[in-house]
SELUM-445342 format. One record per atom (N, C-alpha, C): residue in three letters; y, z, x. Coordinates in steps of 0.2 Angstrom, whole numbers, plus 5000, padded with zeros to 4 digits. Example, Ala and Ser with C-alpha at 12.3 -4.5 7.8 and 13.67 -1.06 7.14 Angstrom:
REM residues 2
ala497250395066 ala497850395062 ala498450395066 ser498950355064 ser499550365068 ser500050395064 
REM end
This chain:
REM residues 409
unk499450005004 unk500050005000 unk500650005004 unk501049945004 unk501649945007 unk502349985003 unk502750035007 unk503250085004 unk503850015003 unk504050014996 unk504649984995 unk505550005000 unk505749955001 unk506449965006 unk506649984999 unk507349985002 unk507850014998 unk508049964992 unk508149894998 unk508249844992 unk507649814990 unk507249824990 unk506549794986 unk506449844979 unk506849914981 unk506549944976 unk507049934970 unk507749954973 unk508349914968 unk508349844965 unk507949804966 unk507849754964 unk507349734958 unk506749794961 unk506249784957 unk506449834950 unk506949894951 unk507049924946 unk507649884940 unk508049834944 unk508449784942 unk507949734937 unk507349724938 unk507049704935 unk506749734928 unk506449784929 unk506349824925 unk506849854919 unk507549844922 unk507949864917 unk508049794911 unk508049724916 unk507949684912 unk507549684905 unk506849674908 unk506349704905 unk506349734896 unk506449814901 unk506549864896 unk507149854889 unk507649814891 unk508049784887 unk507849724881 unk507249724881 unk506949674875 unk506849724871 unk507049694863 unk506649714860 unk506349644854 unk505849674852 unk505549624847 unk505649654842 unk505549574835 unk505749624827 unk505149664826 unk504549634826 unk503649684825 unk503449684831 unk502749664831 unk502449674836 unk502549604839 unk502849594843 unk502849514844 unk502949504852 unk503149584857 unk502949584865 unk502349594866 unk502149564871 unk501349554875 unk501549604882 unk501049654884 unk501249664889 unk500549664892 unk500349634897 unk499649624900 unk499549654906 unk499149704908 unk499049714917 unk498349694917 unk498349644925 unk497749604927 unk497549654932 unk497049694934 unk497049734941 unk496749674945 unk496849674953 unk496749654956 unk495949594958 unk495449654956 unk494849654955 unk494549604947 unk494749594941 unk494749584936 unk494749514939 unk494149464934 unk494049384936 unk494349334930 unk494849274931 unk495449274927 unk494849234922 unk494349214924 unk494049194916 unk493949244913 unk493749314914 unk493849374911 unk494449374905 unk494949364909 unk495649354907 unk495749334901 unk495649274901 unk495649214899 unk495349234891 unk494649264892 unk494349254887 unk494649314883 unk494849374885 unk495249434881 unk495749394878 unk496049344880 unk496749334876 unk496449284873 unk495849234873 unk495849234868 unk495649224862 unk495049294862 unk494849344857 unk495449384853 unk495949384856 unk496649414854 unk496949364850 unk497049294853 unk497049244849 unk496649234841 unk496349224841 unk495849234836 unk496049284830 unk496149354833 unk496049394828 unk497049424827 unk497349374831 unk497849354825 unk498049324821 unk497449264821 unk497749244811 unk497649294807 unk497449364809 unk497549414802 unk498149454801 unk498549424807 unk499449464805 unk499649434800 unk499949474795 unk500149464789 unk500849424789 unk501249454794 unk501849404793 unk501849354797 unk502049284793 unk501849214796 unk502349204804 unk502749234803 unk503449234810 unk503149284814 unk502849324815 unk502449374818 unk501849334821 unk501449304816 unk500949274819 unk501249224823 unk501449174822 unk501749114825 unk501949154832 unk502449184833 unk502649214839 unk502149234843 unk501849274841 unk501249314846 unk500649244847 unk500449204843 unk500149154846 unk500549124851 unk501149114851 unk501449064856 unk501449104862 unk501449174862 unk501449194869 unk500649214871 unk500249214869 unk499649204869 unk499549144873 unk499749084870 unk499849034873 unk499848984879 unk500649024881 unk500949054885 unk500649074891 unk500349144893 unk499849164896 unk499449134897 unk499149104893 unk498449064894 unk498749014899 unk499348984897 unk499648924902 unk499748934909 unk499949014909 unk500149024918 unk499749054919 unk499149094917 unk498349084922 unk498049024924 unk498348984923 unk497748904925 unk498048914933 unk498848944932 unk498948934941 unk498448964946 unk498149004943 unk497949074946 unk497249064947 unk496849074956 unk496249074956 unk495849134955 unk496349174958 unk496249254956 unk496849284956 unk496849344953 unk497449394953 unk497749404962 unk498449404962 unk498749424968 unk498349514970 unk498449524977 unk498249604982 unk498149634976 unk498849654972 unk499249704970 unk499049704961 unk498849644958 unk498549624954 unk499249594951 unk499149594944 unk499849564942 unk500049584933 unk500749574932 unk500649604925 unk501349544921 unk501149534916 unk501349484910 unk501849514905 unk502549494905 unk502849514899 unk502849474894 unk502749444889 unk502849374886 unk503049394877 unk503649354876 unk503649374870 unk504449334864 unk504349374860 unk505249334857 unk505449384856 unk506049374860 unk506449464859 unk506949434855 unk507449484851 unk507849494848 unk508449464849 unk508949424848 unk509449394850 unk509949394845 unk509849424840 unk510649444834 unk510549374829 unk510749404822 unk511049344818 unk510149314815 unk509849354816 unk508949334813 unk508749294819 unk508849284823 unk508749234827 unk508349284834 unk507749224837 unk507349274843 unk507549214850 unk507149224856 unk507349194860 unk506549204863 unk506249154867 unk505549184868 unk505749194877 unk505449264878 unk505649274886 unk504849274890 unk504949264896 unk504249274900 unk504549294907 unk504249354908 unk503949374914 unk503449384919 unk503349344925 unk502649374928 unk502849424934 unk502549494934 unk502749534942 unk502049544944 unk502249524955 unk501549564956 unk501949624960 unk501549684956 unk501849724958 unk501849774963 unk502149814967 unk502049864975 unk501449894976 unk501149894971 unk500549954972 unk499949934967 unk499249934968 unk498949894961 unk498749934956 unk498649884950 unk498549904945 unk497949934945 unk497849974942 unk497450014940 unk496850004935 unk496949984930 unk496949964923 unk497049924919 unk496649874917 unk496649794912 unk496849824907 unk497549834905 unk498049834898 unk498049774894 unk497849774889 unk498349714884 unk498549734878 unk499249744877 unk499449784872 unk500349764868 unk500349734861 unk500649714856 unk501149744855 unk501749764854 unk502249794851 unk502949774851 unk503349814850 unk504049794848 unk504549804855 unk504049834859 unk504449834864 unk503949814871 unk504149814878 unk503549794884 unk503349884886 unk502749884887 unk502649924890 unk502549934898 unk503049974901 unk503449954907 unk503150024910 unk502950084909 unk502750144911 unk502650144918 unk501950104918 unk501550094924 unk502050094928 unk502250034929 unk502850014934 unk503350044935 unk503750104932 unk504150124934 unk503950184937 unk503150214937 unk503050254939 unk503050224948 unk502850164947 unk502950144956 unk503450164960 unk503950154953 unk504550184960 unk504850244959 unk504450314959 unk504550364961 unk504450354966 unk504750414972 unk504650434979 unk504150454980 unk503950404986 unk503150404989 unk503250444997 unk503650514995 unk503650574999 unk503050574998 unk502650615008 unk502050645008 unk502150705011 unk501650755009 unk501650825009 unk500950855010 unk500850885015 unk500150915016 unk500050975012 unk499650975010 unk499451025003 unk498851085006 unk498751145007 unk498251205009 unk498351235005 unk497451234999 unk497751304998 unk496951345001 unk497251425001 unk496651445003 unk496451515003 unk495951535002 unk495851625004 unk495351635007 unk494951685007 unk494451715012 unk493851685011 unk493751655006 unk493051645004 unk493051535004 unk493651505001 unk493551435000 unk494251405004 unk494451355007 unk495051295008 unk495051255004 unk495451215003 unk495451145002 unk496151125005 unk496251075009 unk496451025012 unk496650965008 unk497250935007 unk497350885005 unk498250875007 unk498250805002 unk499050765004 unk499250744998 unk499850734996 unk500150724989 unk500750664991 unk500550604990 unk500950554990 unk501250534985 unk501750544983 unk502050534976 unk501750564972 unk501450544966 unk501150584962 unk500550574963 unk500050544967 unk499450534970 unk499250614975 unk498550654972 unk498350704976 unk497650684979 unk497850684987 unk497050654990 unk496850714992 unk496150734990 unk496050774994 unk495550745000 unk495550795006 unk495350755012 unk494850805013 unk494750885012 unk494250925014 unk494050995011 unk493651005009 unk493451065005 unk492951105009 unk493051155011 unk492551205017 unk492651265013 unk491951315011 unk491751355010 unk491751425018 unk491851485014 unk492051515021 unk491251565024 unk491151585027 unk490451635029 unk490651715028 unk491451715029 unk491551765028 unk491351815024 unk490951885024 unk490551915020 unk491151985018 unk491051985012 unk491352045007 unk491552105010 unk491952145011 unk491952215015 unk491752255010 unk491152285013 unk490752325009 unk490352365015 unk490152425016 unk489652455019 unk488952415021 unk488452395025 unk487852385026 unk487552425028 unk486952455027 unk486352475033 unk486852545035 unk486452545043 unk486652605044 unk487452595051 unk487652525049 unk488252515056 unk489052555051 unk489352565057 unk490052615056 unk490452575051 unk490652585047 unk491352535043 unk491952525048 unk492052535053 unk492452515058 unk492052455061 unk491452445063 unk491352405069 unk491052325062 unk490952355057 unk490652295050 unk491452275052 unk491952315049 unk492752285047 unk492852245053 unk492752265060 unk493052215064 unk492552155066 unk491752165062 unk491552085062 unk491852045058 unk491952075051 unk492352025048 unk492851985049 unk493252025054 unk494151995054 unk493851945060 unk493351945063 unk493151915069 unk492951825064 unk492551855060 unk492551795054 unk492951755055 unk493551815048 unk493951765045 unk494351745050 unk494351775055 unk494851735060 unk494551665061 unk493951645062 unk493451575067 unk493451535058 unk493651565054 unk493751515049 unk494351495046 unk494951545049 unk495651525050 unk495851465054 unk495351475060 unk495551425064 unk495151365063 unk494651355060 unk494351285058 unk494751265052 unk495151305048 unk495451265041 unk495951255043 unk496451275052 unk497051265054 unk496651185057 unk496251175061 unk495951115065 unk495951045060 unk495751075054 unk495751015050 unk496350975047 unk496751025047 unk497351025043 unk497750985049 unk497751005055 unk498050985062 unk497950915063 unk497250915060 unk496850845062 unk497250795059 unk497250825053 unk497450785044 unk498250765044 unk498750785048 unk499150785045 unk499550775053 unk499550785058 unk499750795064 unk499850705065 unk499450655063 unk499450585064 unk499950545056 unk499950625051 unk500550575046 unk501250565050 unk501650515051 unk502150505053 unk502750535049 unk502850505043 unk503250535038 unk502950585032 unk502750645036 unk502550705032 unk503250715031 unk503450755025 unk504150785024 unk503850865025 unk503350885024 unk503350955022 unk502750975021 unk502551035021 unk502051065020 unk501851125014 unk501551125009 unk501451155004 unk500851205004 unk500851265005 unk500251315007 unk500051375000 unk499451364998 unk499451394991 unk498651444991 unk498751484986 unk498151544986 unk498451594983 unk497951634980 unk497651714978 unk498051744983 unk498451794979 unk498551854985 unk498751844990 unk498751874996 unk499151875004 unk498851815008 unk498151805005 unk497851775013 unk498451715015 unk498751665009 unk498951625009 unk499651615015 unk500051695014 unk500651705019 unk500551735025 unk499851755027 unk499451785033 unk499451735036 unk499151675034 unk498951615036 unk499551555039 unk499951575033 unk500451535036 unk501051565041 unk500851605040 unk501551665046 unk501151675053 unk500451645054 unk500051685060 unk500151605063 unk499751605069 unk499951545073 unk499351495073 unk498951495067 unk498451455064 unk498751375068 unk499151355062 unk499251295062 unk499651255068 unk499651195070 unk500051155075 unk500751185076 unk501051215080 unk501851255080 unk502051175079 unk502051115077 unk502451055074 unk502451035067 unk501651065063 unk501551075058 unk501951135055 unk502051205059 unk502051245056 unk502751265055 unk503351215059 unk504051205057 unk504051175051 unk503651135047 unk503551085041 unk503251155033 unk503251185035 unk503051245031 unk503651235025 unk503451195020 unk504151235016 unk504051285012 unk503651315010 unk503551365006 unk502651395004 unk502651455003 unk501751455000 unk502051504990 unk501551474986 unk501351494980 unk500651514979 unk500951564974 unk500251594971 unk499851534965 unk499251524968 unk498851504966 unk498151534962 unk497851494958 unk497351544957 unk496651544960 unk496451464960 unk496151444964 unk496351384969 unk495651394974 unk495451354982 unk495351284981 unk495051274976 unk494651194976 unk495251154975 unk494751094973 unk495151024971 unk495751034966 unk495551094960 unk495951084955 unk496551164957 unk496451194964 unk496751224965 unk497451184967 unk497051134975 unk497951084975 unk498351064969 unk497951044964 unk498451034958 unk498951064956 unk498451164954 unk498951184953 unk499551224958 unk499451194965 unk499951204969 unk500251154970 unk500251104968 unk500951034966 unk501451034960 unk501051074955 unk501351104950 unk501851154950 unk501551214955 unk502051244956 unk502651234961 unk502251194963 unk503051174969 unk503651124966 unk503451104959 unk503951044957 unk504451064958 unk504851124955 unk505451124957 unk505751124962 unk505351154969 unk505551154974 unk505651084976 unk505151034975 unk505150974980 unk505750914976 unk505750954970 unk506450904967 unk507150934969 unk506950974971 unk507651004973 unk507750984982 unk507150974985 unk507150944990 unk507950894990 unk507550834986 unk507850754986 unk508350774987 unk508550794979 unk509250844979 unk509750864984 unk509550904988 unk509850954994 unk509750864997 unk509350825001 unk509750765003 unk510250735000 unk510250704994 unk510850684993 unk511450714992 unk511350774992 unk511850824993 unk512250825000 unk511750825003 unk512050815010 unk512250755013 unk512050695011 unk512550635011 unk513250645007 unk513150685003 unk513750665001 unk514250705003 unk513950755008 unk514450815010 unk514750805017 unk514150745020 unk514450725029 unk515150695026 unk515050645021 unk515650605019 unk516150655017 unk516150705015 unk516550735012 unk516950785018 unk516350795023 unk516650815029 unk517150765035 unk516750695034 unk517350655037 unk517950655033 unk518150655027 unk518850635024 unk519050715026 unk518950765025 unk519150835026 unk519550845035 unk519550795038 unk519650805044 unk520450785044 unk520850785049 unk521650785049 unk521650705046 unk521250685050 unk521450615054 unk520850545049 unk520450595043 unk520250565039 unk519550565042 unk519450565047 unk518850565052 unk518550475051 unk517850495050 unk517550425051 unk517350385042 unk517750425038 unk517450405031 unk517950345028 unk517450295025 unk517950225023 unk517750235015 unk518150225010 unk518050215005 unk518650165000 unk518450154993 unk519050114992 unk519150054992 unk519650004993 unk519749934994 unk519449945001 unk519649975007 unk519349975013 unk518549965017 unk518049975010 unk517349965012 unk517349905013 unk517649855009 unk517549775010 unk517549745015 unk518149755018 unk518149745026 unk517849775031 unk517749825030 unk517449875036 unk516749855036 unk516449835031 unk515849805030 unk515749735033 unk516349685031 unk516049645035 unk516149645042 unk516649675043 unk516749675051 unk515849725055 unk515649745050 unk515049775054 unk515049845057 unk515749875053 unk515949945058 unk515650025053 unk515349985047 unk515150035044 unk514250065046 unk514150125046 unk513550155049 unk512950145044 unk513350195039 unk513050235032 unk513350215027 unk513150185024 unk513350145017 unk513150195011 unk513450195008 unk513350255001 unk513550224994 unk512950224991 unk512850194984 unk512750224978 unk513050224972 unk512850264967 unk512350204962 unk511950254961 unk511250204957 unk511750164950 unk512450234949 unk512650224941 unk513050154944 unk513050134950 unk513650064952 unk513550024948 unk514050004943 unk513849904939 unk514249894943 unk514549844946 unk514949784946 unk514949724949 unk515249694950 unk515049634952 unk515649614960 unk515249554965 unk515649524968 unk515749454968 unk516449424967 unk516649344965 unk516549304974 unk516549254971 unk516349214979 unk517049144977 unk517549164982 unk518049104981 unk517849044984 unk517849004982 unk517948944985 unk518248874985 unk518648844990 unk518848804993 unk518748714989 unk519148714985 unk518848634982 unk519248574987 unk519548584993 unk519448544995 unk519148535002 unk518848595005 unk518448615010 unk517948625009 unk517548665014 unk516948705013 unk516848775014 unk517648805015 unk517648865014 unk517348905010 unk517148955009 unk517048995003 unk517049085008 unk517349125003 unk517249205004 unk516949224997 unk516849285001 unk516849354995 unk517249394992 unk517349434988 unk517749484986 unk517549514980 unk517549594982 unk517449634977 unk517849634970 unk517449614964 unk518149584959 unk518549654956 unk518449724959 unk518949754958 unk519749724961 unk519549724968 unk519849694971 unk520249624972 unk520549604966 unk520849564962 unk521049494967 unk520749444972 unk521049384973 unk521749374975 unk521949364968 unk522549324964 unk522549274966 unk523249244969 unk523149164971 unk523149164980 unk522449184982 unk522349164988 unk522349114992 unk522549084997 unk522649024999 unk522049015006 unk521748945004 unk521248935011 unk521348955016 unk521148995022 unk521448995027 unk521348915031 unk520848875030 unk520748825034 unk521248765032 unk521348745025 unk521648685024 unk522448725019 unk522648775017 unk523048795012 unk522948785007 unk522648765004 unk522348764997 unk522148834994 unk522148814986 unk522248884984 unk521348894979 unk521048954983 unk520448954981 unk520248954974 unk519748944973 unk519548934965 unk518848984965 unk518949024958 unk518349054957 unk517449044955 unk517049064961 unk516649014961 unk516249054958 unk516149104955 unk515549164949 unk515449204952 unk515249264949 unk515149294953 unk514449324952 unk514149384956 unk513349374957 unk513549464956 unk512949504960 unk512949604956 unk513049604965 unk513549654962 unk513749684970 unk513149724975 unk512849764973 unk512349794975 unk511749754978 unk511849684977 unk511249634980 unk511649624985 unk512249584983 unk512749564990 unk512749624994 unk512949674993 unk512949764998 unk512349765002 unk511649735000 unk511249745004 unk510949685008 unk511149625008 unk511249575009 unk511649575016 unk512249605014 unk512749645018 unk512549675024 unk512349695022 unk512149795026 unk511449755032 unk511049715030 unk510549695034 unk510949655041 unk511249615038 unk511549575042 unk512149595051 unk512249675048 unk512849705052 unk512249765054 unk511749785052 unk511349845054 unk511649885051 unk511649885044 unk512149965040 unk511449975035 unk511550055036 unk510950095033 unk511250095025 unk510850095021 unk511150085015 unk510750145011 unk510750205010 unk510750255004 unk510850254998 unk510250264993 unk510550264985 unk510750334983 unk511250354980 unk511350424977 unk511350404970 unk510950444968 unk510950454960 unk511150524957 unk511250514951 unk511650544948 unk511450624943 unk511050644948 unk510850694945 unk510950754947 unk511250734951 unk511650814955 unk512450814953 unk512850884954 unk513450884953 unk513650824957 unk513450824965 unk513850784971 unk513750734967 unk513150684967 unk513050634965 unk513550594958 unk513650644954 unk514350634945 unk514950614950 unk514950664957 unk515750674959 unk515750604962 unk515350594967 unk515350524969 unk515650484966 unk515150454960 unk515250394958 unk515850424954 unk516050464951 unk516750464948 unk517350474952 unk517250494959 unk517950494965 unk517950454968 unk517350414970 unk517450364975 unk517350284973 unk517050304967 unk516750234963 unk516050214965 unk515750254969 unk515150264968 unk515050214974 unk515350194980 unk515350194985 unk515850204991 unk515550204996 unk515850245003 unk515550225008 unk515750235013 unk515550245020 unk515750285025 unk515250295029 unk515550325038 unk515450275043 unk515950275044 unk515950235052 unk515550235057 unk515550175062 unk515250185066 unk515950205071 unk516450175071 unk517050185076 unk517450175070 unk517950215073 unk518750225069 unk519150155069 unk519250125062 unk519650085063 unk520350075065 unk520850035067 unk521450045069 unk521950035063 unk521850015058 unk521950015052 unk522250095048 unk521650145048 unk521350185047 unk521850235050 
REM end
């Protein structure tokens, strides 16, 4: 599974919002997932048993519609020798367009990660779920939880929980035996639980020391062992800086990690959070300075950008707008400009002519476009933190930091 860039994900969610904005008057959207594995004459043959069993729709504009995107589908599998990697998934349908009237729309995505599940299912809207769920954050987190008796070991990839290792422990009950002293039994035991401390730390070391983008670690259990475990020098001292918290759990196994992913949601949402928080606080700390520091915002991003002087690009997810492309009708000139940032009557620099409006396109593709081209990192802030509201409403929901101080500036 390849992690989506920044602009692959804006894009793909640009889509999705398309999408989501159909509505049909009854059931008249198709929305089909192929998984990867599924053979298209399989395909083929569901849609058209689905074919079939709608000439039982009652309304005759319903039936007509749903056959034609039936249709439809059957038309762009012929391209198809088998489903793409990732598999692929079908919106097709007559969506709503005012005044009684429909428009018939088709989309095919193959999308970031595979389907799962052969869907095919009829309604007034596309069912889009799956797919949005892809573009959650595919933050990964190494997961213990553990007591004196069981571990489990695993990773939490977005909302995906792998577990990698269940080990049962030898460690024997504190209780009296026979005729040996309670002092020399208590200290075989800690002799145990220690040589089983350090096998459930080796594992974990093993597991998780070779993820690159670990963000953290999650450590869960009954009782103390879990804060023993994590405070003693068990774990990798590079592991054991990634510790973000331990929770009480009630149980060690598989469905223990679960419920120590559960208990951490608030924590790991408040993660994100606390980053873009802190993006917006470096900038908030450049403009705090006498001298304005290294922060560009305003009409000034445009230039700064293209000149290539900007670092960190700062975006709010809530950004509509667009940027116009002038162009030269009696050259080959053409610019850009942000259409806040109103033209007027500009004149070519190459011939003096006065440029003409060529349309415009969404600024946030040109920003990324942009940003690839000059080496500028580009960050989405979304809006669900205070900072995040302030952004987009003090700044217009973008900004920058410099890499060098303009003279301008």
């Amino acid at each position: 599974m390849v992690e989506l860039t920044s602009k692959e994900r804006y894009e793909f969610n640009k889509q999705l919002d398309e999408i989501e904005e159909c509505h049909g008057r009854g059931t008249e959207l198709i929305s089909l997932y192929v998984p990867p594995g599924r053979q298209i004459f399989e395909v083929a043959n569901h849609l058209r048993s689905e074919y079939s069993q709608s000439s039982n729709i009652k309304s005759k504009t319903t039936r007509k519609n749903v056959t034609a995107a039936i249709e439809s589908i059957l038309n762009k599998l012929k391209y198809f020798k088998k489903p793409p990697e990732n598999g692929m998934v079908f919106f097709v349908g007559h969506k709503e367009v005012g005044a009684d009237k429909t428009d018939m729309v088709a989309f095919v995505i193959e999308p970031p990660e595979p389907i799962v599940t052969f869907l095919y299912k009829c309604d007034s809207d596309f069912f889009i779920d799956p797919l949005k769920d892809m573009l959650v954050e595919k933050d990964n987190y190494g997961l213990i939880v553990v007591d004196r008796s069981e571990a489990t070991i695993g990773k939490l990839a977005g909302k995906r929980i792998e577990v990698i290792k269940n080990l049962q422990s030898l460690v024997p009950s504190k209780h009296r035996m026979g005729g040996q002293s309670a002092r020399r039994f208590e200290r075989l035991i800690e002799i145990a639980a220690h040589e089983y401390f350090k096998k459930v730390a080796k594992i974990a070391n093993e597991a998780f020391l070779s993820e690159k983008d670990l963000e953290g670690i999650l450590i869960g259990g009954p009782g103390a062992t879990k804060d023993f475990f994590a405070e003693k020098d068990y774990l990798n001292h590079e592991l054991k800086k990634k510790i973000i918290d331990t929770f009480d759990t009630g149980y060690t196994d598989e469905y223990g990690l679960r419920e120590l992913v559960d208990k951490a949601q608030k924590t790991l949402s408040g993660l994100e959070l606390m980053r873009e928080k802190s993006l917006v606080q470096k900038l908030m700390d450049e403009i705090r300075k006498s001298d304005g520091g290294l922060a560009t915002y305003g009409p000034q991003v445009e230039k700064a950008l293209e000149m290539g002087a900007i670092d960190l690009l700062l975006v709010s997810e809530g950004l509509s707008k667009s940027v116009v492309t002038m162009t030269c009708p009696d050259c080959d000139f053409s610019k850009n400009v942000f259409a806040d940032n109103s033209p007027g009557n500009d004149s070519c620099p190459e011939c003096g002519s006065s440029l003409k409006d060529g349309g415009e396109n969404d600024l946030v593709d040109y920003l990324f476009d942009q940003a690839e081209k000059v080496g500028t990192k580009i960050e989405m802030i979304s809006q669900e933190s205070e900072e995040g509201q302030l952004f987009l409403k003090t700044f217009g929901g973008l900004a920058g930091i410099l890499r060098f101080k303009l003279p301008q500036q």
